[in-house]
N, C-alpha and C positions, 0 to 999 in steps of 0.2 A: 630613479627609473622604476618602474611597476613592476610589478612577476607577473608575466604570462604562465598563467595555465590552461594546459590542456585538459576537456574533460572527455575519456576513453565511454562514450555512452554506444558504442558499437550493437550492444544486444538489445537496447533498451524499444521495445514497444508503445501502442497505445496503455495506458494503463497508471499505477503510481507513480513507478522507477519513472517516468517521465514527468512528474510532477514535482518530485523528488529535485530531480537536477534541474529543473527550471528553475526551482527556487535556488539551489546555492548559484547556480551559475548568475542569477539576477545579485544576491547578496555579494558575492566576490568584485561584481563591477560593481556595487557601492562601494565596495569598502577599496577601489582603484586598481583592480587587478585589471590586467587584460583575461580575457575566457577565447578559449576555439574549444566548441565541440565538434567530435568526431563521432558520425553518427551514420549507420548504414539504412537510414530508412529517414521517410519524412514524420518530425515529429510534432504531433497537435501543438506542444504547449508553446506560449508566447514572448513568457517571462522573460526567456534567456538572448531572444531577437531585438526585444525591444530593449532588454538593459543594455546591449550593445555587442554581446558575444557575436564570436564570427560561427559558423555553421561550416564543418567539412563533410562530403558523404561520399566516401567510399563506398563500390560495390563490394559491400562482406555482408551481406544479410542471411540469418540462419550460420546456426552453432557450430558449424564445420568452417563455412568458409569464414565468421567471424575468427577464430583459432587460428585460421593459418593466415588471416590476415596482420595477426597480433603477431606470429611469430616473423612474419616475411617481410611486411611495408609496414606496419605500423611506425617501428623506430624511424625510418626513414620523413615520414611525413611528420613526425611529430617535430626533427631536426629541420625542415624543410619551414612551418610555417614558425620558426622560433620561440619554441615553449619553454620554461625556466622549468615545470614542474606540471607532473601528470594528477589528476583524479581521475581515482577510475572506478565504477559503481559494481561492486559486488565480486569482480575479476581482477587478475591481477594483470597488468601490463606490462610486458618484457622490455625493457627500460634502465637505460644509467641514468636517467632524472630523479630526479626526488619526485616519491613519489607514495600517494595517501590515498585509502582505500572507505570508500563508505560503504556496509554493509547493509541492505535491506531486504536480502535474500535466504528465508531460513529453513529452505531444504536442503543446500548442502552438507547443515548439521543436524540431520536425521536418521536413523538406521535406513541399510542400504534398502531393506525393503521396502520402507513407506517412501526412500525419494522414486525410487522405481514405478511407485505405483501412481505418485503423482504426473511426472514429468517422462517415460520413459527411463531406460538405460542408459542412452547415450547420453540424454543431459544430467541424467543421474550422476551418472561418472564425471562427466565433464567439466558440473556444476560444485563441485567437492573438490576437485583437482585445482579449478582455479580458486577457490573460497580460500584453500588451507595456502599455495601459492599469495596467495596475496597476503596472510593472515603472518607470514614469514618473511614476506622479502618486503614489503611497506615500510615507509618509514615511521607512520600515522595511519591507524586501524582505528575507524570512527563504526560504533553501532547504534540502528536506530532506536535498537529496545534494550534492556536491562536482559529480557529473558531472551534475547538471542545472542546477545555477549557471550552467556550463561553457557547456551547450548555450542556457540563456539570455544570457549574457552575449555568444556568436555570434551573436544574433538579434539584441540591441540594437546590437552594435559596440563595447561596452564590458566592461572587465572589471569597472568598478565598479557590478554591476548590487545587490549584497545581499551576506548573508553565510549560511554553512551551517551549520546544528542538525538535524542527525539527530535524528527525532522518539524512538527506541530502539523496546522490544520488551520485551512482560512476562516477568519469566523465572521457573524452573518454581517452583509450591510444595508441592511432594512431591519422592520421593527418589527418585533415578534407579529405572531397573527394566533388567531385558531385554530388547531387541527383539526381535522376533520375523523371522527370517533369509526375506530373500527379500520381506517386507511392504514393499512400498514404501507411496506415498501422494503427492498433489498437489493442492494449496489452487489451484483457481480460480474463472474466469468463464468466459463464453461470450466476453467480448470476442476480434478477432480475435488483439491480437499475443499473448494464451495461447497460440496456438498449439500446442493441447490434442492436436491428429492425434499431432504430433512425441513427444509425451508417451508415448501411448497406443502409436504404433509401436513406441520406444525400450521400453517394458516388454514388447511383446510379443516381441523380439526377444532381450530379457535371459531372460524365462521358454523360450525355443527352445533357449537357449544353456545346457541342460540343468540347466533348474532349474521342475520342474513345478508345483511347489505353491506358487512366486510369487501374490502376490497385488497388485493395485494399489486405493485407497481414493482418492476424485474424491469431494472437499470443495467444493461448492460449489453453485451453481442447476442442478439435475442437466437440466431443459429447456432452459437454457441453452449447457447447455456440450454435451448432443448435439446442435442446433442448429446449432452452430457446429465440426458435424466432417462432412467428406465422406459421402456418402450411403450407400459402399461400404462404409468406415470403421464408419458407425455399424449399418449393419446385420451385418457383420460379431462385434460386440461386443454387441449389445442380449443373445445369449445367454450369453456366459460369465461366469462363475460366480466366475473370477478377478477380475472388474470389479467392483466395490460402487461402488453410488450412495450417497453417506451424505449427499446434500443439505449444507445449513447445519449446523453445529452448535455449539455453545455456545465458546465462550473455554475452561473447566473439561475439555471432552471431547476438546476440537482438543489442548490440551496432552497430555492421555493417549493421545492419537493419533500423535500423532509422538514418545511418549518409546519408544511399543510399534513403531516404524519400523525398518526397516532403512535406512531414504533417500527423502528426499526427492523426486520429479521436478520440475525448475523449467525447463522451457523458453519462457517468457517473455521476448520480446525487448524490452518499453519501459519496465523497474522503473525508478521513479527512486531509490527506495532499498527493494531488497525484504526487508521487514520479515518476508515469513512464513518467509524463509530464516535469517532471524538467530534466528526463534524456536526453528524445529526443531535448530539446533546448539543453543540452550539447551536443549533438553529432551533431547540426544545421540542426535539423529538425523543421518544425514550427509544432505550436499547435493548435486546430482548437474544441474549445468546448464549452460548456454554461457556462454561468457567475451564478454557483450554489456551494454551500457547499463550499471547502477551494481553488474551482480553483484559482480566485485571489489572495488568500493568497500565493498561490504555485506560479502560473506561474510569477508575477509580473505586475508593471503598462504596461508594452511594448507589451501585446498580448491581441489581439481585442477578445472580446468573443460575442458570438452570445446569445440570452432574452433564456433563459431555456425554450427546446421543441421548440425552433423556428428551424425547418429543412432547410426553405428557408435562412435563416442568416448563417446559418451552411455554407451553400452551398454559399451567396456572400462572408463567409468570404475567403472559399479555393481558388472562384475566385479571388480577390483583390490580392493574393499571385504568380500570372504571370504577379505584375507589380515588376520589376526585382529591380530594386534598392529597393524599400521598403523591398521585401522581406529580401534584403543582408541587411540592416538597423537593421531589427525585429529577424535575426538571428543573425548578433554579437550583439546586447542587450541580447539577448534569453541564449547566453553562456557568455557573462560577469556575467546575474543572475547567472545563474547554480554554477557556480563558488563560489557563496555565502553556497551553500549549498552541499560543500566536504564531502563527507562521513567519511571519517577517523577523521577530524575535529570533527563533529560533533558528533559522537559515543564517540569520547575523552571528550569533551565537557559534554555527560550524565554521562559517568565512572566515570566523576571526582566528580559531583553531587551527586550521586550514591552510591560515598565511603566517602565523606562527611556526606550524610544526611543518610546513614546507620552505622556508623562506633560509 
Protein backbone atom coordinates (compact mmCIF):
# COMPACT_ATOMS: atom_id res chain seq x y z
CA UNK A 1 0.00 0.00 0.00
CA UNK A 2 1.40 3.69 -0.78
CA UNK A 3 1.90 6.48 2.07
CA UNK A 4 -0.19 9.10 1.78
CA UNK A 5 1.05 12.32 2.51
CA UNK A 6 -0.03 15.25 3.38
CA UNK A 7 1.60 18.49 2.30
CA UNK A 8 0.69 21.41 5.28
CA UNK A 9 1.36 24.42 2.20
CA UNK A 10 -1.28 26.52 4.36
CA UNK A 11 0.87 29.90 4.06
CA UNK A 12 2.50 29.39 1.01
CA UNK A 13 1.80 32.31 -1.70
CA UNK A 14 2.55 33.23 -5.42
CA UNK A 15 6.29 33.06 -5.35
CA UNK A 16 9.15 30.10 -4.78
CA UNK A 17 7.59 28.26 -1.54
CA UNK A 18 5.06 27.34 -4.38
CA UNK A 19 7.46 26.16 -6.82
CA UNK A 20 9.27 24.43 -4.10
CA UNK A 21 6.24 22.14 -3.35
CA UNK A 22 5.21 21.68 -6.76
CA UNK A 23 8.16 20.03 -7.43
CA UNK A 24 8.24 17.50 -4.38
CA UNK A 25 4.73 16.96 -4.41
CA UNK A 26 5.20 16.00 -8.53
CA UNK A 27 8.37 13.88 -7.37
CA UNK A 28 6.53 11.99 -4.37
CA UNK A 29 3.75 10.77 -6.87
CA UNK A 30 6.59 9.35 -9.03
CA UNK A 31 8.05 7.74 -6.69
CA UNK A 32 3.91 6.13 -5.70
CA UNK A 33 3.17 8.21 -2.85
CA UNK A 34 -0.34 9.48 -2.71
CA UNK A 35 -0.01 13.75 -2.09
CA UNK A 36 -3.09 16.12 -0.57
CA UNK A 37 -2.11 19.51 -0.32
CA UNK A 38 -3.66 21.68 2.20
CA UNK A 39 -3.59 24.98 0.87
CA UNK A 40 -5.42 28.32 1.89
CA UNK A 41 -5.22 30.00 -1.28
CA UNK A 42 -5.29 29.13 -5.07
CA UNK A 43 -2.00 28.21 -6.21
CA UNK A 44 -0.28 29.14 -9.75
CA UNK A 45 1.98 26.13 -10.01
CA UNK A 46 0.88 22.85 -11.87
CA UNK A 47 3.24 20.37 -11.19
CA UNK A 48 1.52 18.92 -8.16
CA UNK A 49 -2.37 18.77 -10.11
CA UNK A 50 -1.18 17.18 -12.81
CA UNK A 51 1.16 14.66 -11.10
CA UNK A 52 -1.95 13.58 -9.52
CA UNK A 53 -1.97 15.25 -5.84
CA UNK A 54 -5.45 16.11 -4.53
CA UNK A 55 -5.83 19.95 -3.61
CA UNK A 56 -7.60 20.85 0.00
CA UNK A 57 -8.25 24.68 0.63
CA UNK A 58 -9.36 25.58 3.67
CA UNK A 59 -10.32 29.21 4.61
CA UNK A 60 -7.10 29.96 6.83
CA UNK A 61 -5.38 32.68 4.65
CA UNK A 62 -3.05 35.18 6.42
CA UNK A 63 -0.73 34.19 9.65
CA UNK A 64 -3.33 34.46 12.45
CA UNK A 65 -5.96 32.46 11.09
CA UNK A 66 -3.49 30.02 9.32
CA UNK A 67 -2.17 29.41 13.37
CA UNK A 68 -5.23 28.78 14.67
CA UNK A 69 -6.30 26.86 11.90
CA UNK A 70 -3.08 24.45 12.59
CA UNK A 71 -4.01 24.31 16.12
CA UNK A 72 -7.95 23.80 15.74
CA UNK A 73 -8.96 21.69 12.47
CA UNK A 74 -5.85 20.97 11.02
CA UNK A 75 -5.40 17.54 12.92
CA UNK A 76 -8.93 16.81 12.27
CA UNK A 77 -8.71 17.11 8.46
CA UNK A 78 -5.52 15.70 7.88
CA UNK A 79 -7.31 12.28 9.81
CA UNK A 80 -10.34 13.00 7.78
CA UNK A 81 -8.71 12.71 4.24
CA UNK A 82 -6.40 9.63 5.53
CA UNK A 83 -2.66 10.89 5.54
CA UNK A 84 0.04 8.29 6.77
CA UNK A 85 2.47 11.35 7.24
CA UNK A 86 2.63 15.28 7.09
CA UNK A 87 5.21 17.83 5.11
CA UNK A 88 5.00 20.72 6.07
CA UNK A 89 7.05 23.83 4.51
CA UNK A 90 8.87 26.00 6.87
CA UNK A 91 6.08 25.44 9.95
CA UNK A 92 5.60 23.02 12.16
CA UNK A 93 2.32 21.07 12.22
CA UNK A 94 0.66 20.02 15.33
CA UNK A 95 0.32 16.38 14.60
CA UNK A 96 0.76 12.65 15.92
CA UNK A 97 1.81 11.66 12.19
CA UNK A 98 5.21 11.58 11.25
CA UNK A 99 6.03 14.18 10.25
CA UNK A 100 9.21 16.06 8.03
CA UNK A 101 9.74 19.69 7.65
CA UNK A 102 11.36 21.42 4.53
CA UNK A 103 13.02 24.48 5.41
CA UNK A 104 13.28 27.46 2.90
CA UNK A 105 12.46 30.29 5.06
CA UNK A 106 15.68 32.19 6.48
CA UNK A 107 14.32 34.91 8.52
CA UNK A 108 13.29 33.11 11.36
CA UNK A 109 17.02 32.70 11.89
CA UNK A 110 18.00 36.08 12.02
CA UNK A 111 18.27 38.65 14.88
CA UNK A 112 15.18 39.89 16.09
CA UNK A 113 15.72 43.17 14.51
CA UNK A 114 16.38 42.40 10.97
CA UNK A 115 13.21 39.84 10.89
CA UNK A 116 11.19 42.72 12.23
CA UNK A 117 12.34 44.85 9.72
CA UNK A 118 11.71 42.58 6.96
CA UNK A 119 8.33 40.96 7.76
CA UNK A 120 6.78 42.99 10.73
CA UNK A 121 6.54 41.80 14.35
CA UNK A 122 3.99 39.53 14.32
CA UNK A 123 5.32 37.27 11.59
CA UNK A 124 8.66 37.99 13.05
CA UNK A 125 7.58 36.34 16.20
CA UNK A 126 5.40 33.97 14.65
CA UNK A 127 7.80 32.98 11.89
CA UNK A 128 10.66 31.84 14.69
CA UNK A 129 8.12 30.30 16.93
CA UNK A 130 7.14 27.94 14.28
CA UNK A 131 10.77 27.44 12.39
CA UNK A 132 12.44 26.38 16.03
CA UNK A 133 8.77 24.19 16.70
CA UNK A 134 9.35 22.38 13.75
CA UNK A 135 13.20 22.21 13.94
CA UNK A 136 12.22 20.17 17.48
CA UNK A 137 9.39 18.20 17.18
CA UNK A 138 10.07 16.78 13.25
CA UNK A 139 11.06 13.69 12.65
CA UNK A 140 13.13 14.79 9.35
CA UNK A 141 14.48 18.55 9.14
CA UNK A 142 15.29 18.94 5.25
CA UNK A 143 17.32 22.47 4.47
CA UNK A 144 17.42 24.04 1.24
CA UNK A 145 20.86 25.74 1.73
CA UNK A 146 24.02 24.73 3.69
CA UNK A 147 24.15 28.39 4.85
CA UNK A 148 20.57 28.31 6.27
CA UNK A 149 21.08 24.90 8.07
CA UNK A 150 24.08 26.91 9.43
CA UNK A 151 22.04 29.85 10.55
CA UNK A 152 19.48 27.34 12.11
CA UNK A 153 21.62 25.11 13.60
CA UNK A 154 22.89 28.91 15.70
CA UNK A 155 19.46 29.35 16.79
CA UNK A 156 18.93 25.75 18.19
CA UNK A 157 22.69 25.49 19.64
CA UNK A 158 23.18 22.49 17.76
CA UNK A 159 24.79 21.45 14.69
CA UNK A 160 22.52 18.30 14.47
CA UNK A 161 19.47 20.37 13.50
CA UNK A 162 18.75 18.41 9.68
CA UNK A 163 20.29 17.97 6.66
CA UNK A 164 20.72 19.97 3.15
CA UNK A 165 18.80 19.21 -0.42
CA UNK A 166 18.98 21.90 -2.59
CA UNK A 167 15.64 21.95 -4.01
CA UNK A 168 17.68 22.73 -7.95
CA UNK A 169 16.35 24.86 -10.82
CA UNK A 170 14.64 24.01 -14.27
CA UNK A 171 17.08 24.39 -16.97
CA UNK A 172 16.51 25.76 -20.31
CA UNK A 173 14.57 23.83 -23.06
CA UNK A 174 15.64 25.70 -26.24
CA UNK A 175 18.97 26.48 -27.45
CA UNK A 176 21.04 29.14 -26.20
CA UNK A 177 20.63 32.46 -28.39
CA UNK A 178 22.31 36.10 -28.00
CA UNK A 179 21.93 38.37 -25.45
CA UNK A 180 21.05 41.37 -26.05
CA UNK A 181 24.27 43.86 -24.57
CA UNK A 182 23.46 46.22 -22.07
CA UNK A 183 19.73 44.27 -21.20
CA UNK A 184 19.99 43.50 -17.84
CA UNK A 185 16.84 42.15 -15.79
CA UNK A 186 15.72 41.38 -12.01
CA UNK A 187 13.23 38.76 -10.70
CA UNK A 188 11.63 40.13 -7.58
CA UNK A 189 9.13 41.39 -4.78
CA UNK A 190 8.44 44.31 -2.91
CA UNK A 191 9.69 42.56 0.08
CA UNK A 192 12.14 44.66 2.00
CA UNK A 193 15.52 42.80 1.94
CA UNK A 194 14.94 42.98 -2.35
CA UNK A 195 16.37 45.76 -1.74
CA UNK A 196 15.18 46.91 -5.24
CA UNK A 197 16.39 50.93 -4.64
CA UNK A 198 20.11 49.28 -4.68
CA UNK A 199 19.11 47.35 -7.97
CA UNK A 200 17.62 50.31 -9.67
CA UNK A 201 20.67 52.70 -8.53
CA UNK A 202 23.32 50.25 -9.58
CA UNK A 203 21.72 49.97 -13.31
CA UNK A 204 21.30 53.65 -13.40
CA UNK A 205 24.76 54.16 -12.78
CA UNK A 206 25.93 51.21 -15.25
CA UNK A 207 23.84 53.10 -18.08
CA UNK A 208 25.75 56.85 -16.96
CA UNK A 209 28.95 54.87 -17.31
CA UNK A 210 28.42 55.43 -21.02
CA UNK A 211 26.28 52.93 -21.97
CA UNK A 212 22.77 54.70 -23.15
CA UNK A 213 20.64 52.06 -24.57
CA UNK A 214 20.98 49.88 -21.29
CA UNK A 215 17.91 48.65 -20.49
CA UNK A 216 16.69 47.01 -17.01
CA UNK A 217 13.35 44.37 -17.04
CA UNK A 218 11.73 44.34 -13.02
CA UNK A 219 9.96 40.78 -13.03
CA UNK A 220 7.78 40.83 -10.67
CA UNK A 221 4.43 42.59 -8.57
CA UNK A 222 5.26 45.90 -10.41
CA UNK A 223 2.88 47.70 -7.33
CA UNK A 224 4.81 46.08 -5.20
CA UNK A 225 7.97 46.46 -5.94
CA UNK A 226 7.35 50.57 -6.45
CA UNK A 227 6.01 50.52 -3.14
CA UNK A 228 8.65 49.36 -1.64
CA UNK A 229 11.29 51.95 -3.22
CA UNK A 230 11.91 55.56 -1.94
CA UNK A 231 9.43 58.13 -2.94
CA UNK A 232 12.29 60.24 -4.73
CA UNK A 233 13.48 57.03 -6.28
CA UNK A 234 10.30 55.94 -7.62
CA UNK A 235 9.17 59.24 -8.95
CA UNK A 236 12.32 59.60 -10.47
CA UNK A 237 11.92 56.41 -12.67
CA UNK A 238 8.01 56.06 -13.18
CA UNK A 239 9.13 57.95 -16.66
CA UNK A 240 12.02 56.23 -18.17
CA UNK A 241 11.59 54.29 -20.75
CA UNK A 242 14.81 52.18 -19.88
CA UNK A 243 12.58 50.65 -16.98
CA UNK A 244 10.00 47.98 -18.17
CA UNK A 245 7.41 46.80 -15.69
CA UNK A 246 6.79 43.18 -17.09
CA UNK A 247 4.84 42.17 -13.91
CA UNK A 248 4.68 38.28 -13.48
CA UNK A 249 5.35 36.20 -16.23
CA UNK A 250 5.09 32.72 -17.13
CA UNK A 251 8.17 29.98 -16.19
CA UNK A 252 8.33 29.58 -20.63
CA UNK A 253 8.92 33.70 -20.92
CA UNK A 254 11.16 34.26 -17.56
CA UNK A 255 13.36 31.62 -19.30
CA UNK A 256 13.43 33.51 -22.74
CA UNK A 257 14.02 36.48 -20.60
CA UNK A 258 17.14 35.89 -19.14
CA UNK A 259 18.72 33.73 -22.04
CA UNK A 260 18.04 37.38 -24.24
CA UNK A 261 20.07 38.99 -20.82
CA UNK A 262 23.16 40.47 -20.49
CA UNK A 263 23.03 39.99 -16.53
CA UNK A 264 21.19 39.46 -13.99
CA UNK A 265 20.77 42.24 -11.03
CA UNK A 266 20.38 40.23 -7.57
CA UNK A 267 20.78 42.55 -4.79
CA UNK A 268 18.90 40.60 -2.22
CA UNK A 269 20.45 40.17 1.02
CA UNK A 270 18.31 37.08 2.80
CA UNK A 271 18.31 34.12 -0.38
CA UNK A 272 18.45 31.04 1.45
CA UNK A 273 19.26 29.43 -1.81
CA UNK A 274 18.71 31.87 -4.70
CA UNK A 275 17.15 29.67 -7.18
CA UNK A 276 16.41 32.56 -9.90
CA UNK A 277 20.32 33.05 -10.04
CA UNK A 278 21.05 29.44 -10.64
CA UNK A 279 18.44 29.76 -13.44
CA UNK A 280 19.70 32.72 -15.22
CA UNK A 281 23.31 31.05 -15.58
CA UNK A 282 21.41 28.07 -17.09
CA UNK A 283 19.93 30.05 -19.60
CA UNK A 284 23.58 32.01 -19.95
CA UNK A 285 22.93 34.98 -18.50
CA UNK A 286 25.44 36.33 -16.05
CA UNK A 287 24.99 37.10 -12.36
CA UNK A 288 25.86 40.50 -10.97
CA UNK A 289 25.22 40.56 -6.77
CA UNK A 290 26.69 40.94 -3.26
CA UNK A 291 28.74 38.05 -1.75
CA UNK A 292 25.72 37.87 1.32
CA UNK A 293 23.47 34.95 2.74
CA UNK A 294 23.64 31.58 0.31
CA UNK A 295 24.84 33.68 -3.04
CA UNK A 296 27.94 31.86 -3.01
CA UNK A 297 26.68 28.80 -2.02
CA UNK A 298 24.27 29.07 -5.06
CA UNK A 299 25.91 30.65 -7.75
CA UNK A 300 29.46 28.80 -7.35
CA UNK A 301 33.23 29.71 -7.26
CA UNK A 302 33.02 31.19 -10.99
CA UNK A 303 30.95 34.46 -10.40
CA UNK A 304 32.71 37.61 -9.06
CA UNK A 305 30.43 39.16 -6.44
CA UNK A 306 30.54 42.68 -5.52
CA UNK A 307 31.28 43.58 -0.79
CA UNK A 308 27.45 43.70 0.43
CA UNK A 309 25.89 47.39 -0.27
CA UNK A 310 28.89 48.24 -2.50
CA UNK A 311 26.87 49.88 -5.60
CA UNK A 312 30.14 51.14 -7.20
CA UNK A 313 31.39 47.17 -7.38
CA UNK A 314 27.96 46.23 -8.57
CA UNK A 315 28.52 48.54 -11.27
CA UNK A 316 32.47 47.41 -12.10
CA UNK A 317 31.22 44.07 -11.89
CA UNK A 318 28.62 44.60 -14.98
CA UNK A 319 31.46 46.63 -16.57
CA UNK A 320 34.14 43.92 -16.58
CA UNK A 321 31.40 41.63 -18.52
CA UNK A 322 32.06 43.67 -22.12
CA UNK A 323 35.33 42.01 -22.00
CA UNK A 324 34.01 39.39 -24.41
CA UNK A 325 35.90 36.30 -23.87
CA UNK A 326 35.64 36.34 -20.03
CA UNK A 327 32.28 36.82 -20.17
CA UNK A 328 31.73 33.49 -22.74
CA UNK A 329 34.34 31.77 -19.98
CA UNK A 330 31.85 32.75 -16.83
CA UNK A 331 28.95 31.61 -18.83
CA UNK A 332 29.80 28.17 -19.95
CA UNK A 333 31.12 27.67 -16.14
CA UNK A 334 27.78 29.57 -14.98
CA UNK A 335 25.61 26.49 -17.06
CA UNK A 336 28.01 23.53 -16.47
CA UNK A 337 27.03 24.75 -12.44
CA UNK A 338 23.43 25.03 -13.29
CA UNK A 339 23.51 21.66 -14.45
CA UNK A 340 24.38 20.43 -10.88
CA UNK A 341 21.42 21.64 -9.67
CA UNK A 342 18.46 19.76 -12.20
CA UNK A 343 15.30 20.18 -10.76
CA UNK A 344 13.75 16.81 -11.25
CA UNK A 345 17.00 15.37 -9.91
CA UNK A 346 16.81 17.02 -7.06
CA UNK A 347 13.05 16.88 -6.07
CA UNK A 348 13.67 13.00 -6.71
CA UNK A 349 16.51 13.21 -4.47
CA UNK A 350 14.16 14.88 -1.26
CA UNK A 351 11.01 12.28 -2.35
CA UNK A 352 13.23 9.66 -1.82
CA UNK A 353 14.50 11.08 1.71
CA UNK A 354 11.07 11.94 2.48
CA UNK A 355 9.72 8.46 2.12
CA UNK A 356 12.43 6.88 3.87
CA UNK A 357 12.70 9.06 6.86
CA UNK A 358 8.72 9.24 7.05
CA UNK A 359 7.80 5.73 6.23
Amino acid sequence: MSMHIAIDALNLAQGGGVVVMDRIAGALERRGAKVTVVTSRTLPGKGAAQAGARLVHPRAAGILRSQIFRATKLPDLLADVGADAVLSLNYHTPTDLPQATFHMNLIPFIPWSERVRAVGALRAFAQRRAAVRAMTRSRLNLFESRYLHDRAADVAGSAEVGEVYPIGVDLPTRPPVEPVPGRLITVTSGARHKRNALGIEAFRRYRDAGRPHATLDLVGNAADIRASLPEGLRAAIETDPAIRWTGYVSPAALEEMLALSWAMLAPSALESFFMVAVEAMAAGCAVAGFDVAAMRESVGPSVPLARDGDIDGLVARLVALDDAPRRAAEVEAGRLWARTFDARSCADRIAARLIEGLS
